[in-house]
C-alpha positions as CSV (number, residue, x, y, z in Angstrom):
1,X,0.0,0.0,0.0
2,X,1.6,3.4,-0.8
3,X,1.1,6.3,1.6
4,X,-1.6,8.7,0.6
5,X,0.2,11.5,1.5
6,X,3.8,11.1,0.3
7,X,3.3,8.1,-1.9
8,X,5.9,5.9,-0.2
9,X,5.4,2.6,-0.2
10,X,4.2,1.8,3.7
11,X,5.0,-1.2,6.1
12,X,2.2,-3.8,6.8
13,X,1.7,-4.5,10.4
14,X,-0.6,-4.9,13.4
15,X,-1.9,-2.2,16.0
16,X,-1.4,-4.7,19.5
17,X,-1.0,-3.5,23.4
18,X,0.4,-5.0,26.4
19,X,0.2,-3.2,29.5
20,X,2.8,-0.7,29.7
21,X,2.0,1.0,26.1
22,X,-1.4,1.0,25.4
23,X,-0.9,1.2,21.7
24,X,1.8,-0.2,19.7
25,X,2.7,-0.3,15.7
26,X,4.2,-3.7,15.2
27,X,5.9,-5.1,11.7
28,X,4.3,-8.2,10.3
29,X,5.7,-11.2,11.2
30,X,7.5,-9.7,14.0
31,X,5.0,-11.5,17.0
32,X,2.9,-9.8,20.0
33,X,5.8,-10.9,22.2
34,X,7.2,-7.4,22.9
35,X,7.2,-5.9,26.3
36,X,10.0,-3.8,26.3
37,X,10.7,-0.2,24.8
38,X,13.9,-1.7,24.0
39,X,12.4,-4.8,22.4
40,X,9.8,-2.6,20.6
41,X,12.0,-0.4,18.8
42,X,14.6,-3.5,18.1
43,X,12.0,-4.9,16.2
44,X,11.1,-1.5,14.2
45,X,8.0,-1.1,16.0
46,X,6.5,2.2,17.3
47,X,5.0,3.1,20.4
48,X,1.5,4.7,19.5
49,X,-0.3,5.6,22.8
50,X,0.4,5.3,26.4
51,X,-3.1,5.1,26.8
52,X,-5.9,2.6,25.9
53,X,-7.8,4.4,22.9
54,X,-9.7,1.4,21.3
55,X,-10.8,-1.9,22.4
56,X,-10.3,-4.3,19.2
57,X,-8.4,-7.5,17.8
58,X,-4.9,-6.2,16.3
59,X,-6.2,-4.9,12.9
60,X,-3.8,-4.6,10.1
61,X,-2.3,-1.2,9.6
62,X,-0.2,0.5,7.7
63,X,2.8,2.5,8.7
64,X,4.5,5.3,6.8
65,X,7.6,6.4,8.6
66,X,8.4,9.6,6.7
67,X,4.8,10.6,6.7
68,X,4.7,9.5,10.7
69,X,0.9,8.0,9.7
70,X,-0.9,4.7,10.4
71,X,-3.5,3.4,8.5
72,X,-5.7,1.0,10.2
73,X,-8.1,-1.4,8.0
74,X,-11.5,-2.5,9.6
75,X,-14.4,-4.5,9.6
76,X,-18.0,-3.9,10.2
């Protein structure tokens, strides 16, 4: 998927939480097993919230790191 805004072509992954950060950005194939900042970031991922936001099951987003956007795909 290419960013709508810069037209980059953006990272696939999953919005997850665990209970420290609220809301992280996590690459595909990368696992729900991070629980560190440290571990987060060694895996590319990103730290969205600090806060719950959104009660859901890890959607698939879309991350475009110039841009600094997510785009999150849903389901009625």
């Amino acid at each position: 998927m290419n960013c709508p805004y810069c037209n980059k072509e953006m990272e696939k992954g999953y919005i997850s939480d665990n209970r420290r950060y609220k809301m992280l950005w996590l690459p595909e194939g990368t696992g729900f097993f991070l629980r560190t900042e440290k571990n987060i970031k060694k895996h590319n991922g990103m730290i969205i919230s600090k806060s719950h936001l959104l009660e859901w099951d890890n959607p698939v987003a879309y991350a475009c790191r110039i841009c600094k956007k997510v785009i999150i795909e849903y389901e009625d």
